[in-house]
C-alpha positions as CSV (number, residue, x, y, z in Angstrom):
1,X,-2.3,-3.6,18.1
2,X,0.2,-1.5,15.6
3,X,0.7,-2.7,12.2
4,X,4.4,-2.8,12.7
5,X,3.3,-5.9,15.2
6,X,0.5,-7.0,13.4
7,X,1.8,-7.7,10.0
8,X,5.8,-7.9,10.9
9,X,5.7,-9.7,13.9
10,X,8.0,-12.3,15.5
11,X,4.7,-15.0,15.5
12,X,4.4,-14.8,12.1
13,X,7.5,-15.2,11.0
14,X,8.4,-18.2,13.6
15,X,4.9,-20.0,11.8
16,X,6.4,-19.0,8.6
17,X,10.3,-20.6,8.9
18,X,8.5,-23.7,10.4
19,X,6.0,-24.3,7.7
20,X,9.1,-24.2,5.2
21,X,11.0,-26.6,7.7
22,X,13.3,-24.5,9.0
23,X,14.9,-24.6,12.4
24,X,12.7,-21.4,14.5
25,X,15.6,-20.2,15.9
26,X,16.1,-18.8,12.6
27,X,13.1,-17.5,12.0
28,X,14.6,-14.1,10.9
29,X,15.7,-16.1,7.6
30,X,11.8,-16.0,6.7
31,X,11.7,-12.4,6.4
32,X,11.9,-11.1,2.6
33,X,10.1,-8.0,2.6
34,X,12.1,-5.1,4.4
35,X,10.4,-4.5,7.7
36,X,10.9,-0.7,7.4
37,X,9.0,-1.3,4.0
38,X,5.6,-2.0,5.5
39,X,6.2,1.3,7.8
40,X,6.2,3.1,4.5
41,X,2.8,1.7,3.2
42,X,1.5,2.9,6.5
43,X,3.1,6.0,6.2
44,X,1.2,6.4,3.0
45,X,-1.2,7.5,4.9
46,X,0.3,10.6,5.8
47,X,1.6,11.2,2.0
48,X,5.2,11.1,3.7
49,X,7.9,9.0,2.4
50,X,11.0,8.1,3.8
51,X,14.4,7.8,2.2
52,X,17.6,6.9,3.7
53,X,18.5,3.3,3.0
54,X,20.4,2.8,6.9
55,X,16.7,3.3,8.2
56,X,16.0,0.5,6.5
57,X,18.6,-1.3,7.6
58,X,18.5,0.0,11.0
59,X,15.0,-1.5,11.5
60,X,15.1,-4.2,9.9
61,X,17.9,-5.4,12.8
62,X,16.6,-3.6,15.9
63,X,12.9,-3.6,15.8
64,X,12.0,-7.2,14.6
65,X,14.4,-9.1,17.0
66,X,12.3,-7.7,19.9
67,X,9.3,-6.1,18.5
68,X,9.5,-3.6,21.8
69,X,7.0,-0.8,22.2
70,X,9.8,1.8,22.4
71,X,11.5,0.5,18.7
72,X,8.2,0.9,17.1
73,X,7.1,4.6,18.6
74,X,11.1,5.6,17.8
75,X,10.7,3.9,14.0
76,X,7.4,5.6,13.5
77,X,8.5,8.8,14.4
78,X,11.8,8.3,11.9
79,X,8.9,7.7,9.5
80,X,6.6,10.0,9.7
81,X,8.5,13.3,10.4
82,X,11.8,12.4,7.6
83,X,10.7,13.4,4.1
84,X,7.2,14.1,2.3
85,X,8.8,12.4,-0.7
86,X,10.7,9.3,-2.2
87,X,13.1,10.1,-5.1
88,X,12.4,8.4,-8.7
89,X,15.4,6.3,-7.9
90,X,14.7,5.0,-4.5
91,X,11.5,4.3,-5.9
92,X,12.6,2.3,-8.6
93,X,15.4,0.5,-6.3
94,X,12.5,-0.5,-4.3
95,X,10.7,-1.7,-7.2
96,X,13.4,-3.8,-8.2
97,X,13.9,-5.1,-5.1
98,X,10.2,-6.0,-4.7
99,X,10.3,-7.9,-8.3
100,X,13.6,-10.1,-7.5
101,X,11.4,-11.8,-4.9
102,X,9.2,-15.0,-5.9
103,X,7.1,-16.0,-7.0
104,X,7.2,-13.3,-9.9
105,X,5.1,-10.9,-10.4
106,X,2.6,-10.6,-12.7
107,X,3.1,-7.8,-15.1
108,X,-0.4,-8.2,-17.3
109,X,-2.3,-5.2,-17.0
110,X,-5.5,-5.9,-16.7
111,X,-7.6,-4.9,-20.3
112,X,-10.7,-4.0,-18.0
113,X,-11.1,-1.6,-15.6
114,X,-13.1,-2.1,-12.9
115,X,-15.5,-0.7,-10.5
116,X,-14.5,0.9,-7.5
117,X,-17.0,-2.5,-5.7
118,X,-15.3,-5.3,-7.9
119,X,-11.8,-4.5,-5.6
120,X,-13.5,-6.1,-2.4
121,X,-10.6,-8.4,-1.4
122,X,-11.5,-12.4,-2.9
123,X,-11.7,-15.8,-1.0
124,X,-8.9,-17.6,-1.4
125,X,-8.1,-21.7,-1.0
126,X,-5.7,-23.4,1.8
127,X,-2.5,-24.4,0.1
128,X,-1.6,-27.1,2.2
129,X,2.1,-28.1,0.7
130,X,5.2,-26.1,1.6
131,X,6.0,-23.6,-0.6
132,X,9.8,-22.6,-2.1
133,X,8.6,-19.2,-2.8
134,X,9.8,-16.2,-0.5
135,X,6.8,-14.9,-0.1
136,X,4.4,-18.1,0.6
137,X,1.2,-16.3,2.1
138,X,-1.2,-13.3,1.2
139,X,-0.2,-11.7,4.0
140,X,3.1,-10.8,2.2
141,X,1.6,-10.7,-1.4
142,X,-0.4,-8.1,-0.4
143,X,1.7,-5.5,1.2
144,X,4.7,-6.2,-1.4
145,X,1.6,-5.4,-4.5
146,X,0.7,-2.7,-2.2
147,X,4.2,-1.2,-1.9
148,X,4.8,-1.8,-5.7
149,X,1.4,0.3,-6.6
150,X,2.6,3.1,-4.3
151,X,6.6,3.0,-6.0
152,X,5.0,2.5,-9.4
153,X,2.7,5.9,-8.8
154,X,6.2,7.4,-7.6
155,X,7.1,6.6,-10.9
156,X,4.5,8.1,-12.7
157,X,3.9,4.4,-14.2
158,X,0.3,4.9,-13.2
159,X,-0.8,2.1,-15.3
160,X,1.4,-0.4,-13.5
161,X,0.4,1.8,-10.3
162,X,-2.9,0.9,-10.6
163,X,-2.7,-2.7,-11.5
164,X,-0.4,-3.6,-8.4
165,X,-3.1,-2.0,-5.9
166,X,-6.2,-3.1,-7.4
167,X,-4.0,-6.2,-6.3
168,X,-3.5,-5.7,-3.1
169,X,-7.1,-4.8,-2.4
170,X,-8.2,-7.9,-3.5
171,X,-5.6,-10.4,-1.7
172,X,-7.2,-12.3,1.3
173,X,-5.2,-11.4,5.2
174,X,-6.0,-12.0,8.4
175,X,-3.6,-10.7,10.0
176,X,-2.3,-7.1,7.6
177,X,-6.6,-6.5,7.5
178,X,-5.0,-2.9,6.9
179,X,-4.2,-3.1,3.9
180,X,-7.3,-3.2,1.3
181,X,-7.9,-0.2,3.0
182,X,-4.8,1.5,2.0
183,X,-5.0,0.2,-1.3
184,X,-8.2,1.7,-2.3
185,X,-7.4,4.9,-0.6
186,X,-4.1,4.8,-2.6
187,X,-6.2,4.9,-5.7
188,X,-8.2,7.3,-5.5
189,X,-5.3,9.1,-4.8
190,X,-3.8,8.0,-8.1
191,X,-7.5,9.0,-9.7
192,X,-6.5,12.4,-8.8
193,X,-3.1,12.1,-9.9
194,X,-3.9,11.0,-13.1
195,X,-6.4,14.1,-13.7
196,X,-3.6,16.8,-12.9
197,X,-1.6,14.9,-14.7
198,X,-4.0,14.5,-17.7
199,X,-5.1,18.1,-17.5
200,X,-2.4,19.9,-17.4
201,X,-0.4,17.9,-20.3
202,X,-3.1,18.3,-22.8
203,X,-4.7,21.4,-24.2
204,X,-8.2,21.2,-23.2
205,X,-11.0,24.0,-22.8
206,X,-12.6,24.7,-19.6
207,X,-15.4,22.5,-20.0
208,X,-13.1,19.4,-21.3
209,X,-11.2,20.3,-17.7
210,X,-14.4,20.2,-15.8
211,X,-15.4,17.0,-17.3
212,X,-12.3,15.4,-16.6
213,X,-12.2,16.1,-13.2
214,X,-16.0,15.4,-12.9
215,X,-15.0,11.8,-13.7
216,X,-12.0,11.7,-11.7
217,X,-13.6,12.9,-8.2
218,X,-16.7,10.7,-8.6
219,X,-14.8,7.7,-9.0
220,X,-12.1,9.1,-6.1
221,X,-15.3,9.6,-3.7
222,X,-16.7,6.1,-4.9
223,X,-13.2,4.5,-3.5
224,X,-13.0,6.7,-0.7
225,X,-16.9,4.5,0.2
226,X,-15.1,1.1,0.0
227,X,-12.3,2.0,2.0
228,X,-14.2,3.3,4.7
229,X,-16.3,-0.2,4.1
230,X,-12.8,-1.8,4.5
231,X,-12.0,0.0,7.7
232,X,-13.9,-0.9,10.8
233,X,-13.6,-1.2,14.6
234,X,-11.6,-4.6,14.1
235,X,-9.3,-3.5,11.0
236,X,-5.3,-1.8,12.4
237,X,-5.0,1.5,11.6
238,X,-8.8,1.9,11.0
239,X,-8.5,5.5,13.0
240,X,-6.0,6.9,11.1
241,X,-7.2,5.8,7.5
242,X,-11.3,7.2,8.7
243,X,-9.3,10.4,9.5
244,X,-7.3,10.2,5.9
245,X,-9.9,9.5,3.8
246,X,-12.2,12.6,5.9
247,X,-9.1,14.8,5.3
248,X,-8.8,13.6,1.4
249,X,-12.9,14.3,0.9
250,X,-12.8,17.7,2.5
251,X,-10.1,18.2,-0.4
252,X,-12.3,16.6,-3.3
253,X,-14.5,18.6,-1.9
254,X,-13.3,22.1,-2.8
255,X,-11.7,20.9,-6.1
256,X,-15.4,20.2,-7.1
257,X,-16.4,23.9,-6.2
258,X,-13.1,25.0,-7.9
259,X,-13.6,23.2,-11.2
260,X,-17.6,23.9,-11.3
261,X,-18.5,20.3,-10.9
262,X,-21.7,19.4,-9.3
């Protein structure tokens, strides 16, 4: 099963736009996140973003109204092979187009931070009555505080970055099991973001460097463990993530042995 089906599928929706009492005919009317939006948290993956707005558009039309094999291979190839990088601006469209969508997000930054084993996603309770809200389900919490941690990193907000995919590790799915995956691999990304970042803005001396990173990669590699906790034989996408976070440890890896850190 691909996450384009798995997440984004025409089942889901049609439960969706009959829970809210809606005729299923018009089940597209339940869709509020951008289909090609939750090809871009996949695509995270890969570090590559995608820009132009019309392949947005384009999937959003063609690939959800028949969800056939040959739409998804032809949107994942768009995806992956476009751009390695979103613009500031498209980021921050998508941000405010993430926001506009109920119910609101919560824009508390947490005062704590916690350990890479306190993001293990949370039980959640049956809500039984209908709800008004666009997105009415974890399933679509998730990905859209997924998708705001990765535009918010895009940003350089890294606070906000960090607050949106601790999140989305910790929202309950079913069905998007891909996704607290993702999310921790997307911060230890932002770990190592946040050290270059740190490093090379502030005048330090070698062992202040060291240090820093020391902190940065042992707290990357301890997120790197729960997302490889997270992915198993059952989760989507569970090959390609293993083979990310290898990739992303082979690179933690030789920063150690460049910085000196043991």
């Amino acid at each position: 099963m691909t996450a384009a089906c798995s997440f984004l599928s025409v089942a889901f929706y049609l439960e969706k736009q009959t829970r809210r009492g809606g005729e299923s005919r018009n089940w597209i009317e339940a869709i509020k996140i951008n289909p090609a939006e939750g090809a871009f948290a996949i695509a995270s993956l890969n570090y590559i973003r995608y820009t132009p707005f019309i392949l947005q558009k384009l999937a959003y039309v063609r690939s959800f109204f028949h969800c056939k094999p040959f739409l998804q291979l032809l949107l994942s190839f768009i995806v992956w092979n476009m751009h390695t990088r979103v613009a500031a601006p498209i980021a921050q469209y998508r941000i405010n187009t993430l926001t506009m969508l109920t119910p609101p997000v919560s824009n508390q930054l947490p005062e704590n931070q916690a350990s890479p084993s306190e993001f293990l996603p949370v039980e959640s309770k049956p809500n039984d009555k209908p709800s008004a809200d666009d997105l009415d389900n974890p399933e679509e919490l998730a990905v859209r505080a997924l998708l705001l941690g990765i535009n918010y990193r895009t940003n350089a907000t890294y606070e906000m970055a960090r607050h949106f995919l601790v999140e989305a590790s910790r929202l309950p799915v079913v069905i998007s099991t891909w996704v607290a995956g993702v999310a921790m691999f997307e911060l230890a990304v932002l770990d190592l973001k946040e050290a270059e970042v740190y490093t090379k803005g502030h005048d330090m001396d070698r062992e202040q460097v060291r240090s820093t990173w020391a902190d940065a990669l042992k707290n990357a590699n301890a997120r790197l463990d729960v997302a490889l906790d997270l992915s198993g034989s059952d989760v989507d996408l569970s090959g390609r993530l293993d083979s990310r976070i290898a990739m992303l440890r082979d690179e933690i890896a030789a920063k150690k042995e460049m910085e000196g850190v043991t």
